[in-house]
N, C-alpha and C positions, 0 to 999 in steps of 0.2 A: 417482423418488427422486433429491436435487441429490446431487451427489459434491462433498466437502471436502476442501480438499487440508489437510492437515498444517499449512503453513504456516499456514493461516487458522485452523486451530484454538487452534495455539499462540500467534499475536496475538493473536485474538480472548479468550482466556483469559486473558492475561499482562495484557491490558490491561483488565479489568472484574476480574478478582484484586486488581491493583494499588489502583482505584478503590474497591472494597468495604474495602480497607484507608484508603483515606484517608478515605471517610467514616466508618468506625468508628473512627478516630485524632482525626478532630475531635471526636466527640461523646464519646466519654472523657475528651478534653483538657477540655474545658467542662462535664462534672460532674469532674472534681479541681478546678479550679479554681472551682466555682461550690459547692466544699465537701462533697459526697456521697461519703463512704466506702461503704465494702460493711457499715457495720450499717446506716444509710439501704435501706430498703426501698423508700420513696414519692420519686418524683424529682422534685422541684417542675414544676410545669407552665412557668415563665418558664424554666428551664434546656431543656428539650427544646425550647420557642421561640427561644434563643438561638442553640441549635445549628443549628436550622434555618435560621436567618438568615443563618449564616457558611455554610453549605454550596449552598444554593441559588444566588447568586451567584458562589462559586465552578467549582460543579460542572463546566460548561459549559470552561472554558482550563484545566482543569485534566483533561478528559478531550480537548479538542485536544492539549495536548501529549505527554501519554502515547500518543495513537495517530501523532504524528509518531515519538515515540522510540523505541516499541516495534516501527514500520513499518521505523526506522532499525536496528534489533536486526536485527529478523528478514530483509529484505528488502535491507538493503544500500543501496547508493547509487541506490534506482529515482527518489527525489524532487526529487534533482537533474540535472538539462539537462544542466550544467556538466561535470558527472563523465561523465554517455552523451557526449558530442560529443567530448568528449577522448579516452576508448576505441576509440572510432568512427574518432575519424583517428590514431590510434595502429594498429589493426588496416589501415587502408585503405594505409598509410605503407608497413606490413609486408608486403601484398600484392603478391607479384612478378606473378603470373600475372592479365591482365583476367576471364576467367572464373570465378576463383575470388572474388574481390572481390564479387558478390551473395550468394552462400551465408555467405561471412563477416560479411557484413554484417548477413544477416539472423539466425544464430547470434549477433551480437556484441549484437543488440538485445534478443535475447530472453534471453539469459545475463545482461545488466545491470537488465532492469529485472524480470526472474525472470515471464516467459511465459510459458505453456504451446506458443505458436504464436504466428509470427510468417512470413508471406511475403510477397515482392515480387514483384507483377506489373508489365511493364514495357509500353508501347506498342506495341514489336513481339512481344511474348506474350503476348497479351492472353488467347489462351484459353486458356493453361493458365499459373500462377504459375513466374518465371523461377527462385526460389528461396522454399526452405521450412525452416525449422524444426521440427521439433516436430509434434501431432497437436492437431488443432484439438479443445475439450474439448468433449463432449455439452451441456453446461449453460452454455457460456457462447457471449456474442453477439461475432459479430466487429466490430469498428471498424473501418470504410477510413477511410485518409487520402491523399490527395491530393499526390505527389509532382508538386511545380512548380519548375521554375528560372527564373524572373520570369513571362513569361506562358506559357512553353512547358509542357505536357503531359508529362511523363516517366514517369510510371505511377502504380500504387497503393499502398501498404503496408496489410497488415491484420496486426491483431492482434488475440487474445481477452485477454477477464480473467483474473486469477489463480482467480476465486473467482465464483461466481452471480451475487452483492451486491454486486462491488466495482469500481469507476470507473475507469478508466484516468485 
């Protein structure tokens, strides 16, 4: 059985909510305007064609943007760089102690871009993760990425998804 977190319910709902209102807003709007009161029984066949014309072409950027907006509701600042990189040396700035700066690090990544887990393994710890976050989730897959400072090797970062389905 996949485990959902919350957050995904409540996007996931806010934004096919929303969608089911707009396609029910268009096609009301094109029978008032295409003359069908509520004694009109029979809805011409060319008005439910109309509607369909306006909605198909739209559907597609108008459900891109509700899953940017509503990802920016719920989820905060995870889809911009700009915002993590600035937190990142904000917190790194504030670090007096060197050892404590990976744990922060790795807390500061998983707090901005809303992880479940997040750790850094480093070259000289390779076998066990230098700092960890969080509890890696049953359902989801970790991502390594590749910590390099031009050609050098410095370690890895993993993280999991928020969600079964969802992409980092």
């Amino acid at each position: 059985m996949a485990v959902v977190s919350s957050d995904t319910l409540l996007s996931g709902g806010l934004r096919y909510g929303l969608l089911t209102f707009y396609v029910a807003t268009i096609y009301v709007l094109v029978l008032y305007l295409g003359g069908v009161t509520q004694n009109h029984i029979v809805v011409p066949w060319w008005l439910d064609l109309l509607a369909l014309l306006i909605i198909v072409p739209t559907f597609l950027p108008v459900h891109g943007f509700l899953r940017r907006s509503v990802n920016q509701l719920v989820y905060g600042q995870h889809d911009n760089p700009y915002a993590l990189l600035s937190k990142l040396n904000q917190y790194m700035d504030d670090s007096a102690a060197p050892d404590a700066l990976l744990p922060t690090l790795a807390a500061t990544v998983a707090a901005t871009l809303k992880l479940p887990y997040v750790a850094i393994e480093t070259e000289v710890t390779a076998e066990r993760p230098a700092a960890t976050y969080g509890e890696p989730p049953r359902y989801a897959e970790l991502t390594s990425i590749p910590l390099t400072y031009r050609t050098i090797m410095l370690g890895t970062l993993h993280v999991s998804s928020r969600g079964p389905h969802e992409h980092l």
